[in-house]
C-alpha positions as CSV (number, residue, x, y, z in Angstrom):
1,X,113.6,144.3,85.7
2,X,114.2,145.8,89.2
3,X,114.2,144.0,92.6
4,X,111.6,146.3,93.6
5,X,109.5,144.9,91.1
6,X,110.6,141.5,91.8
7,X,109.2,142.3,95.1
8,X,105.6,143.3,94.2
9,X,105.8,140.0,91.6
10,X,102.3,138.0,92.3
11,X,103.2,134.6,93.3
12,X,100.5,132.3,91.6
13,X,100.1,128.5,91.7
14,X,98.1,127.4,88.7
15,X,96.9,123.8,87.5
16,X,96.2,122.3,84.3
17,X,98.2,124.9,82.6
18,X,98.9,122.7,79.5
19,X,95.4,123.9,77.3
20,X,92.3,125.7,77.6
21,X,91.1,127.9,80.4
22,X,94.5,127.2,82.3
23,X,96.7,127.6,79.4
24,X,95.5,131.0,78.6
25,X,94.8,132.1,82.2
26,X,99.3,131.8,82.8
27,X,99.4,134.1,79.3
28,X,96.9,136.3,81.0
29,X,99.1,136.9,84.8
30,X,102.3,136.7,82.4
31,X,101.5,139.8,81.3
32,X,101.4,141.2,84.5
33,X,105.0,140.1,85.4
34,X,103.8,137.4,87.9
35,X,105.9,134.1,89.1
36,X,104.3,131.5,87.8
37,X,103.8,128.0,89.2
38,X,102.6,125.9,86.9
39,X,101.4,122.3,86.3
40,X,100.3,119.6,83.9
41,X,100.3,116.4,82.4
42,X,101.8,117.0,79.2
43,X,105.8,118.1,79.4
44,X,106.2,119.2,76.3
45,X,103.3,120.8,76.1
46,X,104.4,122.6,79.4
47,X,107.6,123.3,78.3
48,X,105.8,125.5,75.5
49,X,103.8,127.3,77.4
50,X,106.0,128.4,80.1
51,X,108.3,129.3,77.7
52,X,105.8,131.9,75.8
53,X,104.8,132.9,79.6
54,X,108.7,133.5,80.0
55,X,108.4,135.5,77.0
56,X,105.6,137.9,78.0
57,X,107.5,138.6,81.3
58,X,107.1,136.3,83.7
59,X,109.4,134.1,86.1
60,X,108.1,130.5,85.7
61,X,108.4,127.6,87.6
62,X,106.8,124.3,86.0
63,X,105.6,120.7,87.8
64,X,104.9,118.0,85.6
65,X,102.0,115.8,87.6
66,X,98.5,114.6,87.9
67,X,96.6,116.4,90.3
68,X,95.2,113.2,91.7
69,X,98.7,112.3,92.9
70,X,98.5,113.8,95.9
71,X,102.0,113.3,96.6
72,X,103.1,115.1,93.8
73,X,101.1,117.4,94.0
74,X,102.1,118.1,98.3
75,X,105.7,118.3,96.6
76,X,105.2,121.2,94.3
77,X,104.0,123.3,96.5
78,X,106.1,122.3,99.1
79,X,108.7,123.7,96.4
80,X,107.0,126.8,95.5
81,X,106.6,128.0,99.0
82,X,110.1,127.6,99.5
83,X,110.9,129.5,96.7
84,X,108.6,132.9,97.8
85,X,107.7,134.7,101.0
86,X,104.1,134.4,100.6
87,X,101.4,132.8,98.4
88,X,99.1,135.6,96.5
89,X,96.5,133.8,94.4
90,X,96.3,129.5,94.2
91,X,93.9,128.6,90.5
92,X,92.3,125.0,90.9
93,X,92.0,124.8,87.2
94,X,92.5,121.2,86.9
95,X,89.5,119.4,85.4
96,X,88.2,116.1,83.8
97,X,85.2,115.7,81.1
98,X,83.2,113.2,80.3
99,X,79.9,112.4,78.7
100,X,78.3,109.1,81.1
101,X,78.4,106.4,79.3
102,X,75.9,104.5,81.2
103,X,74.7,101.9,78.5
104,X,78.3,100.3,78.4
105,X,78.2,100.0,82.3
106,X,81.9,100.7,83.3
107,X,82.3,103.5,85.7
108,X,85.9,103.7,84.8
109,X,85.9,107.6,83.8
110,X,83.2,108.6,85.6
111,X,85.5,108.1,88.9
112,X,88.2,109.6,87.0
113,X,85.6,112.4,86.4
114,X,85.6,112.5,89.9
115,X,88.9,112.2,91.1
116,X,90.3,114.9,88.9
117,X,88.1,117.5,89.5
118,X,87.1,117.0,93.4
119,X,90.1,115.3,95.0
120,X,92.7,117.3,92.5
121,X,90.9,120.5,93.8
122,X,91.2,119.6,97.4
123,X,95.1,118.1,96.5
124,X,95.9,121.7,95.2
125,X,94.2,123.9,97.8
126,X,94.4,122.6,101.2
127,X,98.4,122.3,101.0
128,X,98.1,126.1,100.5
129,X,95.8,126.8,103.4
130,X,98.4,126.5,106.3
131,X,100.3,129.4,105.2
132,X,97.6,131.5,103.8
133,X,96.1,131.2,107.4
134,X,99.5,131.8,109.4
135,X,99.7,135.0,107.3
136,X,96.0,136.2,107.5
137,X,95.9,136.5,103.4
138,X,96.0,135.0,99.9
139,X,93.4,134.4,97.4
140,X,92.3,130.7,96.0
141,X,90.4,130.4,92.5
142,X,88.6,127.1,92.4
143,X,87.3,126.7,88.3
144,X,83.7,125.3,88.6
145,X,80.9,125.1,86.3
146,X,77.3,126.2,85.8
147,X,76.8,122.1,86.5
148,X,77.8,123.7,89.9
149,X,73.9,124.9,90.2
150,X,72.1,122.0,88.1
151,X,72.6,119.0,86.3
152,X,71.6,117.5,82.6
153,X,71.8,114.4,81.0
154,X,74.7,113.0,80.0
155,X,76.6,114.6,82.4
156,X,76.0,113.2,85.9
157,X,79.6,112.3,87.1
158,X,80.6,115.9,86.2
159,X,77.6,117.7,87.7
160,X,78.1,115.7,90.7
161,X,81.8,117.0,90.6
162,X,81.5,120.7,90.4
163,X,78.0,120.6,92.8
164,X,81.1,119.2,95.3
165,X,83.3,121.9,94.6
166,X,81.0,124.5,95.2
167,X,80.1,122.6,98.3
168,X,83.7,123.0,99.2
169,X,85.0,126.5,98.1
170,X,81.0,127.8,100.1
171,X,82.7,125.6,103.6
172,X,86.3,126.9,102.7
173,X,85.3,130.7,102.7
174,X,83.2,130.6,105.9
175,X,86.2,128.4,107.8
176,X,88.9,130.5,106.6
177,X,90.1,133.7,108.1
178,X,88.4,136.6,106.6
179,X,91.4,138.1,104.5
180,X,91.5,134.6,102.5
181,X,89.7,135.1,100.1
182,X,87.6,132.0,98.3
183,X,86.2,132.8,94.7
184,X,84.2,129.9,92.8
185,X,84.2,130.2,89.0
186,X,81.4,129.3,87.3
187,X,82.4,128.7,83.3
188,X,79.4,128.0,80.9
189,X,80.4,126.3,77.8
190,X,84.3,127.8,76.8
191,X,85.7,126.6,73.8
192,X,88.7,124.1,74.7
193,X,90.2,121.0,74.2
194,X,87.9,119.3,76.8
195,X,84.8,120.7,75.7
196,X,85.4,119.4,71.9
197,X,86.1,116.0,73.5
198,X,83.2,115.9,74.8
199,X,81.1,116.3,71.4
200,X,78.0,117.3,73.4
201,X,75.3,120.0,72.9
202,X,77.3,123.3,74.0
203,X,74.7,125.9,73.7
204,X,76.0,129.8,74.4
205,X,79.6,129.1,74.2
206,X,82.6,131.6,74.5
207,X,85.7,132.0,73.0
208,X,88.6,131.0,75.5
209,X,90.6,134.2,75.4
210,X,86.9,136.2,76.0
211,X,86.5,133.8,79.2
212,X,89.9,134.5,80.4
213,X,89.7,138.1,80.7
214,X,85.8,138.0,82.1
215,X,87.8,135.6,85.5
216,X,90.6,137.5,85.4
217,X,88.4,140.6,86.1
218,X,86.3,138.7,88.6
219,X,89.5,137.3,90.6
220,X,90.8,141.1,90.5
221,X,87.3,141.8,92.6
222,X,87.8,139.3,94.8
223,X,84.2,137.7,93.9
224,X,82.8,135.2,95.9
225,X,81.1,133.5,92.9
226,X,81.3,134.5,89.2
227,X,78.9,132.7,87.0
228,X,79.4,133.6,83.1
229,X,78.0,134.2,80.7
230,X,75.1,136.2,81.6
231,X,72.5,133.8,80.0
232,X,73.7,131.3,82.5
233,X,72.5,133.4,85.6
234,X,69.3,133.7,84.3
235,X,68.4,129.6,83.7
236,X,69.9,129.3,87.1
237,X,67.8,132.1,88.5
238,X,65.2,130.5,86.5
239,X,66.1,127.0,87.5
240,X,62.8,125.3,87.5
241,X,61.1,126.3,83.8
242,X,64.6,126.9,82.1
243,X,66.2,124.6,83.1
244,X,63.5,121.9,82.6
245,X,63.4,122.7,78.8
246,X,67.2,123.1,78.4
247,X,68.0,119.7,80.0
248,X,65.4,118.0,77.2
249,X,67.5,119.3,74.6
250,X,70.5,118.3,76.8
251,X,68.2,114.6,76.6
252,X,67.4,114.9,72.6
253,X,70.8,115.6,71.7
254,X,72.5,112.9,74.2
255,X,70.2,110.1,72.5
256,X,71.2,111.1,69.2
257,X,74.9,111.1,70.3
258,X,75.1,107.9,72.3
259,X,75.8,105.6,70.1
260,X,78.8,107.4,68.6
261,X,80.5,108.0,71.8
């Protein structure tokens, strides 16, 4: 590999890296020869995928923390930006689910719900934001939900959740100078570890490799929102009817299920 290409390298900062969306999203910029930062709770599980990253072509950097430690999180990319001349794309992917579990009355994960996937998004972008704006670019990926647009039952913690990322990434984009570019993602159901957890209704869901490539393509456009699949953009368009019949299903299925969670 030549230092001209070394020069041209994207310099990307991506959390939850370990599995799912964020595991397969690091394959995806591997490819492409990029320098990788990447975090996560797991180590070993880290270890593995920064090495098949490594593998496809990339330079790889890896932080092993919780996104709600704000510390450690401030530290990494206090390390990254040492290590490059300018930051080209940050991915919030970090993210926490968790079916409410409101008949045993402990609110336990639904602030975890919380704290994972609102303060670890603001933990992993706003450290970024001094040098994107001192340089008049760079590009931030925050990994929301079609819970962004409505909510249904069973799921109020994490509704609430990505509504206040989308709240967030709508304020970022018009505070931000123009060449920093903000671009909410807007996942329906993708087939990962957290979504199995969950053992909820998933209706229209997407192979994780399929939702990869549909965000990579989006964050190559620079789009200010991407919600995917297509079926989603129609029960959002069509909020009020849709909507109204797919959260009783949502209802149905989460009185069936409660007991077993």
């Amino acid at each position: 590999m030549t230092d001209k290409f070394v020069v041209f390298r994207m310099n990307i900062y991506l959390t939850g890296a370990t599995s799912g969306l964020g595991e397969h999203l690091a394959y995806e910029y591997a490819k492409r020869g990029a320098f990788l930062a990447l975090s996560g709770r797991r180590r070993d599980k880290l270890d593995s995928v920064a090495s098949k990253c490594e593998e496809l072509g990339a330079k790889v950097i890896t932080y092993c923390l919780d996104v709600t430690d704000q510390h450690a999180t401030k530290e990494s990319i206090d390390d990254f930006l040492s290590k490059i001349s300018n930051i080209d794309l940050v991915i919030a992917n970090a993210g926490y689910g968790f079916v409410d579990k409101l008949h045993k009355g402990d609110p336990t994960e639904l602030n975890k719900v919380i704290d994972t996937n609102v303060n670890g998004v603001i933990n992993t972008v706003v450290p970024f934001m001094p040098s994107m704006i001192k340089k008049d670019m760079g590009h931030i990926a925050i990994i929301g939900s079609v819970a962004s647009h409505f909510a249904w039952p069973g799921a109020g913690a994490y509704a609430a959740s990505k509504h206040a990322v989308k709240a967030l990434s709508v304020s970022w984009r018009k505070t931000l100078p123009r060449n920093v570019n903000i671009t909410l993602i807007c996942p329906g159901f993708v087939k990962s570890e957290m979504t199995d957890s969950m053992g909820t209704w998933a209706p229209f869901m997407i192979g994780t490799e399929d939702g990869v490539k549909r965000i990579v393509r989006a964050l190559d456009k620079k789009k200010k929102m991407f919600i995917f699949p297509l079926i989603w953009r129609l029960v959002i368009a069509l909020e009020g009817p849709i909507s109204f019949l797919m959260s009783k299903s949502f209802r149905e299925n989460h009185k069936k299920n409660r007991n077993k969670l």
